[in-house]
C-alpha positions, 0 to 999 in steps of 0.5 A: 388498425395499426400499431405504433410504436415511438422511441424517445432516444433522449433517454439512451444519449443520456446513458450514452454520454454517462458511459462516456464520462465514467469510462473516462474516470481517472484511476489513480485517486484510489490508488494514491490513497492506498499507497499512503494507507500502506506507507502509514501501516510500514510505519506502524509495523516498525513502531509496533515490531510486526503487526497483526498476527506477524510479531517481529524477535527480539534483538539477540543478546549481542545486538541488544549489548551493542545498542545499550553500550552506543545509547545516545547515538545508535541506541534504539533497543527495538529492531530495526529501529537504528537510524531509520534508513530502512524505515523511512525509504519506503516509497510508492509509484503508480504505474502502467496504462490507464484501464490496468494502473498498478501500485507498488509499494517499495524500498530501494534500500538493499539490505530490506530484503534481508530482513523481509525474509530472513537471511543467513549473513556474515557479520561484519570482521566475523568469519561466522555466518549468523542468521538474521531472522525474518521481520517482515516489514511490508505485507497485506492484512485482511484490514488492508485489503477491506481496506483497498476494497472499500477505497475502490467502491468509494471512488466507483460509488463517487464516480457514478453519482457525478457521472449521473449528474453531469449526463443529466439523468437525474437532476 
């Protein structure tokens, strides 16, 4: 009596080439979509003057005279709401190689650092140092990374099905 024993490797080459394709899997789309998710969330934090827990101060006394007295030009009265430099120089840039791509969220502007954090500055003609409160402008929420998590599963999820499609494991 013997035993026999056979293998269809039909089965293992499917698997094989649905490695393939999904290994081959560009990372950026999940990435691109978070960058303009977080461009829309900057923006929404200058409308709004924070966002989430994170509420910006008020104008001082002094900044909000001078924007009352130049409505019509540079009147806006919410913080850093003036011409919108700073607000509209927010950028993204996907980076790095291919099986460890980043994104980064940035501004060249100089001065946004200043606001991120807080800074103790000289007011332009004035000897005095005054304090520019902290307004940050650019930070992850519990939403955002849910957010960013989900983005991830959907492209994964996406991935896969097509990848199963085109290996021919399921038709």
């Amino acid at each position: 009596m013997s035993v026999e024993v056979s293998y269809d490797t039909k089965d293992v080459k499917k698997l094989q080439k649905l490695l393939r394709i999904a290994s081959s899997v560009d990372p950026d789309p999940p990435l691109k979509r978070m960058g303009v998710y977080m461009i829309s969330e900057t923006d929404r934090t200058f409308r709004e003057g924070g966002r989430g827990s994170v509420k910006w101060s008020a104008l001082s006394d002094a900044t909000f005279s001078i924007r009352e007295s130049t409505k019509g030009k540079r009147g806006e009265l919410r913080p850093l709401m003036g011409e919108g430099h700073l607000r509209r120089a927010f950028n993204t840039k996907i980076f790095g190689p291919k099986k460890e791509r980043n994104l980064k969220i940035f501004t060249p502007t100089p001065y946004a650092k200043f606001h991120q954090e807080g800074a103790r500055i000289r007011i332009f003609g004035r000897g005095k140092l005054r304090s520019l409160p902290k307004r940050p402008m650019l930070f992850f929420t519990k939403k955002d990374r849910d957010r960013a998590a989900q983005e991830f599963k959907d492209h994964a999820n996406n991935v896969m099905r097509d990848a199963v499609h085109k290996s021919g494991l399921r038709k």
